[in-house]
KEKE-3310 file (N, C-alpha, C; in steps of 0.2 Angstrom, whole numbers, plus 5000, padded with zeros to 4 digits):
npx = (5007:5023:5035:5051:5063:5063:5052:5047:5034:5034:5028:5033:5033:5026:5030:5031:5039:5047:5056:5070:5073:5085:5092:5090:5092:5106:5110:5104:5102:5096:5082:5066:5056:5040:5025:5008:5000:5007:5009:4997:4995:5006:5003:4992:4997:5001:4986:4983:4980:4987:4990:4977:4969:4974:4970:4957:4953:4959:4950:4940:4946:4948:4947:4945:4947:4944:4953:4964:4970:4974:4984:4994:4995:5002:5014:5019:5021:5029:5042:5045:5048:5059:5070:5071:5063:5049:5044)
npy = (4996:4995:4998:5003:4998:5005:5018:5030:5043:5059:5072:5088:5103:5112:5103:5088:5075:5062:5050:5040:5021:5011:5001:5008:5021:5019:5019:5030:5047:5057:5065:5066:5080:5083:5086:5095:5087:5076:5069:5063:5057:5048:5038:5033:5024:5013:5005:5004:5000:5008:5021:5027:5022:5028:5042:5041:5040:5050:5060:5060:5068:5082:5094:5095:5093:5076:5073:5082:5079:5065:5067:5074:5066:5055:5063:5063:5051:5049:5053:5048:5036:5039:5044:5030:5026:5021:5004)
npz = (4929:4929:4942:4944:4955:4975:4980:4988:4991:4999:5007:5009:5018:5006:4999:4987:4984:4976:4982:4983:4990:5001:4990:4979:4980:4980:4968:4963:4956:4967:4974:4964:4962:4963:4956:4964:4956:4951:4960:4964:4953:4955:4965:4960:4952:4957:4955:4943:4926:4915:4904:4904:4912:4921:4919:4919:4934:4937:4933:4944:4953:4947:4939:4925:4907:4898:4890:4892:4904:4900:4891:4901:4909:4903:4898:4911:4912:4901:4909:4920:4914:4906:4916:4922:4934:4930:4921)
capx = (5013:5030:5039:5058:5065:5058:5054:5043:5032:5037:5027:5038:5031:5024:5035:5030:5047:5047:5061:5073:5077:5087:5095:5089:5096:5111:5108:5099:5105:5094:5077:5063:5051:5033:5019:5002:4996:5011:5008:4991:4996:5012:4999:4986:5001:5000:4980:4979:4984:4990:4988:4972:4965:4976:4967:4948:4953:4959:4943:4936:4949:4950:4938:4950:4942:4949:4959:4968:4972:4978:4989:4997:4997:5005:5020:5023:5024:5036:5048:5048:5053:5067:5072:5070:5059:5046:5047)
capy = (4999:4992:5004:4999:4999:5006:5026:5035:5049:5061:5080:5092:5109:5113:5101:5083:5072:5054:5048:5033:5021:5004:4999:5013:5026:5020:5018:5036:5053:5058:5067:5070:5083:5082:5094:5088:5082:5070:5065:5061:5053:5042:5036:5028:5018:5002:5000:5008:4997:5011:5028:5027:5020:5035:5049:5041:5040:5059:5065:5060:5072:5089:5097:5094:5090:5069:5073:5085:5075:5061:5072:5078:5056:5054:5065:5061:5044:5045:5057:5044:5030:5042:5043:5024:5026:5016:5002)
capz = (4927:4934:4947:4944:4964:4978:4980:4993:4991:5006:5007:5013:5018:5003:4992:4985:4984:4978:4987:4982:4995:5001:4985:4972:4983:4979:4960:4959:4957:4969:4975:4961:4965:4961:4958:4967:4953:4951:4968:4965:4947:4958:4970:4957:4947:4955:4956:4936:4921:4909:4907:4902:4917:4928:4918:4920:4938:4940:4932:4950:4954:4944:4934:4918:4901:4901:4886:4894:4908:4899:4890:4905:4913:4898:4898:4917:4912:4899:4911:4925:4910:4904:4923:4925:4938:4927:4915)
cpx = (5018:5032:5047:5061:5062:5060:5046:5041:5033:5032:5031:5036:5026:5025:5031:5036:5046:5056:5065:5075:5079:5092:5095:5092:5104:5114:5106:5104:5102:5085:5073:5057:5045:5028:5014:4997:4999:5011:5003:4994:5001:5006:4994:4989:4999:4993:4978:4983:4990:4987:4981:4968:4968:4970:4958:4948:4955:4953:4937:4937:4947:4945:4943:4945:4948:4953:4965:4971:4976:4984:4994:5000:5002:5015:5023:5025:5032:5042:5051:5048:5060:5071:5074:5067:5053:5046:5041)
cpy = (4997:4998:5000:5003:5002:5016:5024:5040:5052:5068:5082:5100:5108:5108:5094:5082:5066:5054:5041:5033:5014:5006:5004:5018:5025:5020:5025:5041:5057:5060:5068:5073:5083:5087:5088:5082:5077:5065:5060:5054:5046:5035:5031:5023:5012:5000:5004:5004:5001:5019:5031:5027:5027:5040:5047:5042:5048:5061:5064:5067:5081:5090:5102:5090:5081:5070:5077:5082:5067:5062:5072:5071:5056:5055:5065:5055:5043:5048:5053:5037:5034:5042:5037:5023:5021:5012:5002)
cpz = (4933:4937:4948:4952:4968:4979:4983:4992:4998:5002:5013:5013:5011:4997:4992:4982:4981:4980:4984:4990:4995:4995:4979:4975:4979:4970:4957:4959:4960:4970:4967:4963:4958:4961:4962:4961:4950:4954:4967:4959:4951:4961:4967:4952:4949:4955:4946:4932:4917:4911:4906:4908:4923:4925:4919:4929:4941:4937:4936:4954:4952:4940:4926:4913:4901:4895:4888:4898:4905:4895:4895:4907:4907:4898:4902:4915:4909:4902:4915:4921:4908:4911:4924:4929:4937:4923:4910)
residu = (UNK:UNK:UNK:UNK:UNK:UNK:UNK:UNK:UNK:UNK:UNK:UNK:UNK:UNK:UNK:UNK:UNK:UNK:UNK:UNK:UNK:UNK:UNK:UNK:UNK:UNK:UNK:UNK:UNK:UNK:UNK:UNK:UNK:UNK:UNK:UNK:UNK:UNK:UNK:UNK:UNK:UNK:UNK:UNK:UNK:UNK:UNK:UNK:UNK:UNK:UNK:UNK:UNK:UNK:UNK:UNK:UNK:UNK:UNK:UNK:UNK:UNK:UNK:UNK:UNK:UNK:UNK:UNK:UNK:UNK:UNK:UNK:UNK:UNK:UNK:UNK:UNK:UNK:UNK:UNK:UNK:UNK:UNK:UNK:UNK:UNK:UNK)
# end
């Protein structure tokens, strides 16, 4: 999956943040916060083709039936395309 500009996962206290920075800073509307298992999901984009390959890879993770889990990859994907975040 493409990641359109560049963005930082930052944890803050308790919070997960992806971050825009450089040039997308100035193109965003700011901070999007993350639950952990966004985090987790951000983290496995660029070594995962599709979202098919994120949810086989969280079921190392969670103890989620894997349609459940692709479900959920699913519906973060398409939040961070309506975003632009990804293409």
């Amino acid at each position: 999956m493409k990641i359109n500009g560049t963005y930082v996962l930052r944890h803050i206290g308790d919070d997960w943040l992806l971050v825009p920075v450089g040039r997308t800073l100035r193109e965003n509307r700011g901070l999007f916060p993350l639950t952990e298992t966004g985090a987790d999901i951000w983290r496995l984009l660029p070594s995962c083709a599709d979202a098919q390959a994120v949810a086989d890879a969280l079921t190392e993770v969670y103890d989620a039936p894997r349609e459940v889990l692709l479900a959920d990859v699913r519906a973060f994907l398409d939040e961070l395309r309506k975003l632009g975040v990804i293409a």
